[in-house]
C-alpha positions in Angstrom: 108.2 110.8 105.7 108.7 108.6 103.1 106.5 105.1 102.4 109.0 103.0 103.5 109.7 104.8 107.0 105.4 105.1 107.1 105.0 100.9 106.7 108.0 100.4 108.6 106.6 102.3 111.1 103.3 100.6 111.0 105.1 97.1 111.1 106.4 98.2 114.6 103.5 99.4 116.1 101.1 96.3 114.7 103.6 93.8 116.0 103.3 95.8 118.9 99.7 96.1 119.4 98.1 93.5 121.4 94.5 94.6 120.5 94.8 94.4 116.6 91.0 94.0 114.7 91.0 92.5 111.2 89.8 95.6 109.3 93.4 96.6 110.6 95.3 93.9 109.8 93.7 93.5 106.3 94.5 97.2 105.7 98.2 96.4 106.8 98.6 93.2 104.5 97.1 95.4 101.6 99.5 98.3 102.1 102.8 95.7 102.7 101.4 94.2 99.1 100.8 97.9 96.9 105.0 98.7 98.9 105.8 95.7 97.0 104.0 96.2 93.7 106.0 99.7 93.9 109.0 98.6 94.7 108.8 96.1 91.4 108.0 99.7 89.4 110.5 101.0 90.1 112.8 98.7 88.6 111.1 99.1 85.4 108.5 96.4 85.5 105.6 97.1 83.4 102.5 98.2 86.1 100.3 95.6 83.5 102.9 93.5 84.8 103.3 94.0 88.3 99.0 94.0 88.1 99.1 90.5 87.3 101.5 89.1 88.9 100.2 90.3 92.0 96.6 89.1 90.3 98.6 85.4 89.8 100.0 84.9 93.1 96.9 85.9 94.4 95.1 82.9 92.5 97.9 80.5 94.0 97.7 81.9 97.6 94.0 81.4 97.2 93.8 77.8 96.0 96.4 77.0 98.5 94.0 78.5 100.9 91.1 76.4 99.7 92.7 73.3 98.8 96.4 73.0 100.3 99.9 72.2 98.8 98.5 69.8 96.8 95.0 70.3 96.3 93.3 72.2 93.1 90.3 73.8 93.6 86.4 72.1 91.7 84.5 74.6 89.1 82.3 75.7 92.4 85.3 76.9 94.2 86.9 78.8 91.2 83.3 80.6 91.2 83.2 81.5 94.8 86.9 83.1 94.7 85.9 85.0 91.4 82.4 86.2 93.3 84.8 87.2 96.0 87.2 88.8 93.7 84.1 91.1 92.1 82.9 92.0 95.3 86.3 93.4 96.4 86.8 95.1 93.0 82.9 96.4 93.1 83.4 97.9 96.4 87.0 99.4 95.5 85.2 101.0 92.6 82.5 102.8 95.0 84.8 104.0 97.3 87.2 105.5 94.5 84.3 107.1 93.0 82.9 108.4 96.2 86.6 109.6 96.9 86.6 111.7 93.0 83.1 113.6 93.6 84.6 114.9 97.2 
């Protein structure tokens, strides 16, 4: 089964699911994000690219989140998205190297 039968199957059954956790639905919005940062590779886009793009629109999404349409975030909010950031990065790492040593 091919990726994009796999998500669009997993589309269906979360907009299905009435009983949907947040572990679950962060795990869907990450996958529906790497679909798209593969699609963009395969038109040729450089993966540095398509890395911080998704790294860019990330940073809007997130002072949008903070701060609204037209808001900016102050010096103390930029620090508390970058903490988050490392966290998420940090814990990515442990898991990938937990993954290698089997």
């Amino acid at each position: 089964m091919g990726p994009k039968t796999y998500y669009n199957m997993q589309l269906s059954l979360f907009l299905r699911s009435t009983v949907v956790n947040d572990q679950e639905k962060h795990m869907y919005c990450t996958n529906k994000f790497i679909e798209l940062a593969n699609e963009l590779k395969k038109e040729d886009i450089d993966i540095s690219m398509v890395s911080g793009s998704l790294m860019t629109a990330s940073c809007i999404y997130a002072t949008y989140v903070a701060a609204g349409n037209n808001g900016a975030m102050e010096s103390s909010g930029v620090d508390k998205v970058v903490q988050m950031y490392r966290r998420t990065l940090e814990h990515h790492q442990a898991l990938k190297k937990a993954q290698l040593q089997g």
